[in-house]
DSSP file (Angstrom, degrees, kcal/mol; ACC not computed):
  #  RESIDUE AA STRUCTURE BP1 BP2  ACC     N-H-->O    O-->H-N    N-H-->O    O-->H-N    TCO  KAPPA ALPHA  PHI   PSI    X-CA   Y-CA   Z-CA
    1    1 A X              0   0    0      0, 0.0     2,-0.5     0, 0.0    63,-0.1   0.000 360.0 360.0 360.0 119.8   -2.3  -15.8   -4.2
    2    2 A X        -     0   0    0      1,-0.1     4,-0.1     2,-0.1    58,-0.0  -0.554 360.0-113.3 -57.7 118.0   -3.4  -13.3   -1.8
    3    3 A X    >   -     0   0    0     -2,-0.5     3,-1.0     1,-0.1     4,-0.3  -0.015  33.8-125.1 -32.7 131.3   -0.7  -11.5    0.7
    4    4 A X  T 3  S+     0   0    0      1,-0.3     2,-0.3     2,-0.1     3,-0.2   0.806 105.4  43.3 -56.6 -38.4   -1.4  -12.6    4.3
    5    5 A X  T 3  S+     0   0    0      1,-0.1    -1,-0.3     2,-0.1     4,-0.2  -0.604  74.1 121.2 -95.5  71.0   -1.7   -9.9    5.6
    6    6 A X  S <> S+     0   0    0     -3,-1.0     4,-1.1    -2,-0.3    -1,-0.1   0.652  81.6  52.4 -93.6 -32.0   -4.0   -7.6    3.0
    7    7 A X  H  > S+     0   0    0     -4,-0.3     4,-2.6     2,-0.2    -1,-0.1   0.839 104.7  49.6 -52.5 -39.8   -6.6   -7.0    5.4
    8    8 A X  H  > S+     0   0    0      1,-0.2     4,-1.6     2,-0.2    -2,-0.2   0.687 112.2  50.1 -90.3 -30.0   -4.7   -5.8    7.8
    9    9 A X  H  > S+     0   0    0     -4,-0.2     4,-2.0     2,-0.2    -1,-0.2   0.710 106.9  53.6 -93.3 -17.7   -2.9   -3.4    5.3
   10   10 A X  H  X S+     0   0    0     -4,-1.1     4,-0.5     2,-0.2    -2,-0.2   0.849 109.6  48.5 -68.3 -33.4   -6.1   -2.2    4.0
   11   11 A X  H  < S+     0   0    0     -4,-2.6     5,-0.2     1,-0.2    -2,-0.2   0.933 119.0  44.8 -54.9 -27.1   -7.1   -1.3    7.9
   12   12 A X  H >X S+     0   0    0     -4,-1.6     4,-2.5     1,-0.2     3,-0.7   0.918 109.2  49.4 -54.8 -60.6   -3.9    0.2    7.7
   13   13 A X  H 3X S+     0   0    0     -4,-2.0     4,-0.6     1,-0.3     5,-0.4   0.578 110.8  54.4 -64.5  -3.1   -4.2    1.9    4.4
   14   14 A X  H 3< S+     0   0    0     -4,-0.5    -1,-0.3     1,-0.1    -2,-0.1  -0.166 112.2  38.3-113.8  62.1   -7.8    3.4    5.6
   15   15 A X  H <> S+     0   0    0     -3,-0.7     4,-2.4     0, 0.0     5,-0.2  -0.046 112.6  60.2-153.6 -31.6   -6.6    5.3    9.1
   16   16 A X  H >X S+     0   0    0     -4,-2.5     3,-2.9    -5,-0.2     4,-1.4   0.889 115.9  38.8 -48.1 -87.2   -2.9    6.4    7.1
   17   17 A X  H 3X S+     0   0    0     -4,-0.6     4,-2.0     1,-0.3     5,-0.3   0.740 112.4  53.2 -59.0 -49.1   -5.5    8.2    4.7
   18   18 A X  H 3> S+     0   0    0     -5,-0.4     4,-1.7     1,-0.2    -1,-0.3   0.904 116.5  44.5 -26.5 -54.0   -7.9    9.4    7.5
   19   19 A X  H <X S+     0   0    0     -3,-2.9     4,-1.0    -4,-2.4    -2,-0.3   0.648 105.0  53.8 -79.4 -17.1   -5.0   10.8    9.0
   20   20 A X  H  X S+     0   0    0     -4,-1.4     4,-1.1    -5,-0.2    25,-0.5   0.676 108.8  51.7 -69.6 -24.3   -3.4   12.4    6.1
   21   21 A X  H >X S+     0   0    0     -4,-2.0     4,-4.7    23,-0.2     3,-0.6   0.950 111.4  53.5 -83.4 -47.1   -6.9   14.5    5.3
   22   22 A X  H 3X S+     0   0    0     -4,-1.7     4,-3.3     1,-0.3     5,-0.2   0.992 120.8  30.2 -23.0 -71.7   -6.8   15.7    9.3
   23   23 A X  H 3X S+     0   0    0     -4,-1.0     4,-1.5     1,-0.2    -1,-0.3   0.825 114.8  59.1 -77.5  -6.4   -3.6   16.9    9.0
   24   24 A X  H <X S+     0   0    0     -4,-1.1     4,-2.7    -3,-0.6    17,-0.3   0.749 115.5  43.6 -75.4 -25.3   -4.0   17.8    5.2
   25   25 A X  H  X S+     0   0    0     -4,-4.7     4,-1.0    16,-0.2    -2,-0.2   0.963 107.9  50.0 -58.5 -58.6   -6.8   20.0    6.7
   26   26 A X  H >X S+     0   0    0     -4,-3.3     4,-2.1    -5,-0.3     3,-1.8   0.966 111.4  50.0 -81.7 -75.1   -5.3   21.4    9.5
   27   27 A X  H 3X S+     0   0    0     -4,-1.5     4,-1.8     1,-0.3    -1,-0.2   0.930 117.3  50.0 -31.1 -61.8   -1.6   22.6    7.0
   28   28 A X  H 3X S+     0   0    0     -4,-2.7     4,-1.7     2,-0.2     9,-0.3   0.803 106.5  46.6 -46.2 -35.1   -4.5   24.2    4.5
   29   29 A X  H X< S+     0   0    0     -3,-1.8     3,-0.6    -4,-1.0    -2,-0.2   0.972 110.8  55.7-113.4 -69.0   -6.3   25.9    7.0
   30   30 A X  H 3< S+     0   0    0     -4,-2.1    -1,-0.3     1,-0.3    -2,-0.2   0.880 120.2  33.9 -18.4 -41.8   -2.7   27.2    8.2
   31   31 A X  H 3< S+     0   0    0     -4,-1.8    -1,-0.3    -5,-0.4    -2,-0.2   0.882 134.9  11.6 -89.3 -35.4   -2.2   28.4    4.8
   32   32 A X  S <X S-     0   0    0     -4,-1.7     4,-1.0    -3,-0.6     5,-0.3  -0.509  73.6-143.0-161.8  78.9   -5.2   29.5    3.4
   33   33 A X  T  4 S+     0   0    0     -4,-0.2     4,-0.4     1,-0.2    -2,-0.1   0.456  81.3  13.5 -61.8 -54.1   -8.0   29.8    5.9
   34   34 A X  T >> S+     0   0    0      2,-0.2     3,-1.1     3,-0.1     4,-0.8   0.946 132.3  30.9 -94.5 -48.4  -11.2   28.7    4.0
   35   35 A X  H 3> S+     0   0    0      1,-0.3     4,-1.3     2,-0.2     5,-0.3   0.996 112.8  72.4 -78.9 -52.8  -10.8   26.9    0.7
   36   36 A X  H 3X S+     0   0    0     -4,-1.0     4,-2.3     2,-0.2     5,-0.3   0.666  91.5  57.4  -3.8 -51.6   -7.3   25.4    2.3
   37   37 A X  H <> S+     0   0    0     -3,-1.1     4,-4.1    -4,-0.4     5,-0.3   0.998 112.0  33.9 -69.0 -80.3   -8.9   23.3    4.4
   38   38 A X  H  X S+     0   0    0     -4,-0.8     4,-1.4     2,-0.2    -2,-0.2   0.784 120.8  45.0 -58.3 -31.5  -10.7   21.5    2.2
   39   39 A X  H  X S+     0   0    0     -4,-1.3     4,-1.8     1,-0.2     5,-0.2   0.928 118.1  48.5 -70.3 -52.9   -8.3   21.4   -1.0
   40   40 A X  H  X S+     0   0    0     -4,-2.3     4,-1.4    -5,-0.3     5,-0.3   0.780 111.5  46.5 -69.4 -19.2   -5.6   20.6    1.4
   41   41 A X  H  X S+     0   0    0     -4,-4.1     4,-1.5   -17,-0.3   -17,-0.2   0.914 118.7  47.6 -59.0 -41.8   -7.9   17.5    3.4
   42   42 A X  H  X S+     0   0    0     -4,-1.4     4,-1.0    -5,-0.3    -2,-0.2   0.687 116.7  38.0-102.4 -29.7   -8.7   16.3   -0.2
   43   43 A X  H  X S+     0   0    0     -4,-1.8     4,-2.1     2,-0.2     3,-0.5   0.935 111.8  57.6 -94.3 -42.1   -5.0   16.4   -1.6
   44   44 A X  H  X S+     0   0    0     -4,-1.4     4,-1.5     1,-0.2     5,-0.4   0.986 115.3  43.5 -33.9 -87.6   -3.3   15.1    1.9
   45   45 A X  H  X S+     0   0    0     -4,-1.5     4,-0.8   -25,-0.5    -1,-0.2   0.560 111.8  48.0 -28.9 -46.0   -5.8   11.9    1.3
   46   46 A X  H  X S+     0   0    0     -4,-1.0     4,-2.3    -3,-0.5    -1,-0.2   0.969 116.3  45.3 -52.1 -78.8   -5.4   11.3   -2.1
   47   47 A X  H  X S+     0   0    0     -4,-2.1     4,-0.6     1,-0.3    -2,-0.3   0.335 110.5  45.7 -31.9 -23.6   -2.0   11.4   -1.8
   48   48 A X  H  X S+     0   0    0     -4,-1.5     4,-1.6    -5,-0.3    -1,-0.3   0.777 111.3  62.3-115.9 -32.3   -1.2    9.4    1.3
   49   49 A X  H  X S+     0   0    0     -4,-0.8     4,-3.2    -5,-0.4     5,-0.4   0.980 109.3  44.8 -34.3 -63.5   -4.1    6.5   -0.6
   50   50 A X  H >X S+     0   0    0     -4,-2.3     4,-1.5     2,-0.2     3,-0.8   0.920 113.1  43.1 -65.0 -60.3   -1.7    6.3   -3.3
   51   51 A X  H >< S+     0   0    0     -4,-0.6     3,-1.3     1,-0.2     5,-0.3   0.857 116.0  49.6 -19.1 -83.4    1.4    6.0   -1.3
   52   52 A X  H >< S+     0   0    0     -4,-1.6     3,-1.0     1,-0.2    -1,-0.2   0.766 115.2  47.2 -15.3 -56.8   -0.4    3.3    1.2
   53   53 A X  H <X S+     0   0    0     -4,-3.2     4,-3.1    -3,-0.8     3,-0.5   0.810 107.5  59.2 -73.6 -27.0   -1.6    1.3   -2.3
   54   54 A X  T << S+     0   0    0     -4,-1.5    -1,-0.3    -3,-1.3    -2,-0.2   0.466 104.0  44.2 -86.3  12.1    1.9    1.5   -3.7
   55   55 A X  T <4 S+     0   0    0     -3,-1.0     4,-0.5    -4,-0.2    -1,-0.2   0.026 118.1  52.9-133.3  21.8    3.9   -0.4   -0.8
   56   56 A X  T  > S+     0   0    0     -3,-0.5     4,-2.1    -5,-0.3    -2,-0.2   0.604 103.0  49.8 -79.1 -61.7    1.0   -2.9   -1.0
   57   57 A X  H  X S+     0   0    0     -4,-3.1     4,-2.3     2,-0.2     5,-0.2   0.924 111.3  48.9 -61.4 -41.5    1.2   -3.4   -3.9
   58   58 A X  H >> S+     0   0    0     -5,-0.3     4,-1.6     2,-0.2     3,-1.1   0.944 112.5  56.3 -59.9 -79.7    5.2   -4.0   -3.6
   59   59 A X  H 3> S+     0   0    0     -4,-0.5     4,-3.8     1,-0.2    -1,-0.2   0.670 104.5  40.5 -10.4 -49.7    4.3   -6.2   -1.0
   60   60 A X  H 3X S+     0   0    0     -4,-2.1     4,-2.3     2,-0.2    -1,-0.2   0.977 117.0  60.1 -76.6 -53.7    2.1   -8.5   -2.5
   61   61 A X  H <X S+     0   0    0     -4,-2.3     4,-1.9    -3,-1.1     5,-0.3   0.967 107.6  45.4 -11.8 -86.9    4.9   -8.1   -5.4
   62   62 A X  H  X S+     0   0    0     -4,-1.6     4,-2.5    -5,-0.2     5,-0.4   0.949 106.9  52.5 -43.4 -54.4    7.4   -9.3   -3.0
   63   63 A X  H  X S+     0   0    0     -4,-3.8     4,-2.6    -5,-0.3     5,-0.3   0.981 110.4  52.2 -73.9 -42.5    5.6  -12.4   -1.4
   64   64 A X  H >X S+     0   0    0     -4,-2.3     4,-2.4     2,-0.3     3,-0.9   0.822 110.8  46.2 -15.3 -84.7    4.8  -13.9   -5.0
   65   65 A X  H >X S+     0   0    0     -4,-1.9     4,-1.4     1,-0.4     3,-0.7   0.780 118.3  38.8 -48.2 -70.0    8.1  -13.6   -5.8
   66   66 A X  H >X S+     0   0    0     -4,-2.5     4,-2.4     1,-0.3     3,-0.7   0.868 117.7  51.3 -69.1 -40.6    9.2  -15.1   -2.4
   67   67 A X  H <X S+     0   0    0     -4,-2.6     4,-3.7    -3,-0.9    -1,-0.3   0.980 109.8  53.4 -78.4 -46.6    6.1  -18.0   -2.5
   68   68 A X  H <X S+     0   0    0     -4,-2.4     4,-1.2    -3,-0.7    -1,-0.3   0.783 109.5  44.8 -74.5 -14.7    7.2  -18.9   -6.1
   69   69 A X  H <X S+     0   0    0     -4,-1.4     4,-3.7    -3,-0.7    -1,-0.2   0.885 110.0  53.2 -50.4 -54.9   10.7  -19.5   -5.2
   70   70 A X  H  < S+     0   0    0     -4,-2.4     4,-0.5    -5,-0.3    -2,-0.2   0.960 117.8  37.6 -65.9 -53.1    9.8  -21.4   -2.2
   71   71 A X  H >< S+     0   0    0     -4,-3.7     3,-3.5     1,-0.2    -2,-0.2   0.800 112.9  61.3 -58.6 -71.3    7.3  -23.9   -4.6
   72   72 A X  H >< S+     0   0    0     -4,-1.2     3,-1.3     1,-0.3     6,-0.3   0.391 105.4  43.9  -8.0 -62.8    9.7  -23.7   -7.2
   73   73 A X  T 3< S+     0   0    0     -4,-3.7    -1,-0.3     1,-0.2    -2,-0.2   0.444 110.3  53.4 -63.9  -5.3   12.2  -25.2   -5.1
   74   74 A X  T <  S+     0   0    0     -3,-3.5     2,-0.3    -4,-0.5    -1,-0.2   0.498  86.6 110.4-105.3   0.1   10.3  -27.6   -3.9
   75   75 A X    X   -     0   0    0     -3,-1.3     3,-0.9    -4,-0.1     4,-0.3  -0.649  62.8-140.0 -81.9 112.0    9.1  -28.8   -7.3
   76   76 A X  T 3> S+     0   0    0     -2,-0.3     4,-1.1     1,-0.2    -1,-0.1   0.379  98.5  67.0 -44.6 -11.9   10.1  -32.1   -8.6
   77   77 A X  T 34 S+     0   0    0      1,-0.2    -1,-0.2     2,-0.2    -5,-0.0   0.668  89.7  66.0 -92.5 -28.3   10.5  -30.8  -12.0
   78   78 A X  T <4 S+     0   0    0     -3,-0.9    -2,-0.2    -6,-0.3    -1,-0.2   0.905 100.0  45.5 -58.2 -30.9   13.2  -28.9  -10.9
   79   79 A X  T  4 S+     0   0    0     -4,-0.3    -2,-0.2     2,-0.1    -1,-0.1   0.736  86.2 113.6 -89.0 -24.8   15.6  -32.0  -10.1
   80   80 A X     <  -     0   0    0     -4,-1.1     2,-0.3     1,-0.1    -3,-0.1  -0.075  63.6-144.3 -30.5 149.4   14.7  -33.6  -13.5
   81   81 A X        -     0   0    0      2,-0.0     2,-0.6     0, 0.0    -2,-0.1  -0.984   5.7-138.7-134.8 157.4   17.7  -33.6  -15.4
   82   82 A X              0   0    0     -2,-0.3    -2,-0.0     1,-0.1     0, 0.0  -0.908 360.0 360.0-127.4  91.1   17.3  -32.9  -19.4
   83   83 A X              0   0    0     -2,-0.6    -1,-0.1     0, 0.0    -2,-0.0   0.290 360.0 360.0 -89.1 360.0   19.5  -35.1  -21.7
């Protein structure tokens, strides 16, 4: 089962990482004028992708869990009783 909102956390996930290479740029270029910029756009991004994809992925993590509870509990094979 897909998370309900997974679209909305990939728009999510793609403007976090847009903005992480900006400002990964902008700290490189602070740091180290030419090659900074780019090493630091390219690491900022990465880095803020993976983050973004890892509290998605707990997400999605989480409503399973929570959705299978909910059938579970609603499941007639749970109130069987087992002699």
């Amino acid at each position: 089962a897909i998370h309900p909102q997974k679209y909305k956390m990939k728009q999510n996930r793609r403007n976090v990482t847009a903005i992480g290479v900006v400002s990964g740029a902008v700290v490189g270029t602070m740091v180290f004028p030419l090659l900074g910029t780019a090493v630091g756009g390219a690491a900022a991004g990465y880095a803020c992708n993976k983050l973004s994809k890892h509290g998605e992925r707990r997400a999605q993590r989480k409503w399973e869990q929570s959705n299978f509870q909910r059938q579970a509990q609603q499941s007639h094979v749970v109130d069987a009783e087992y002699v």
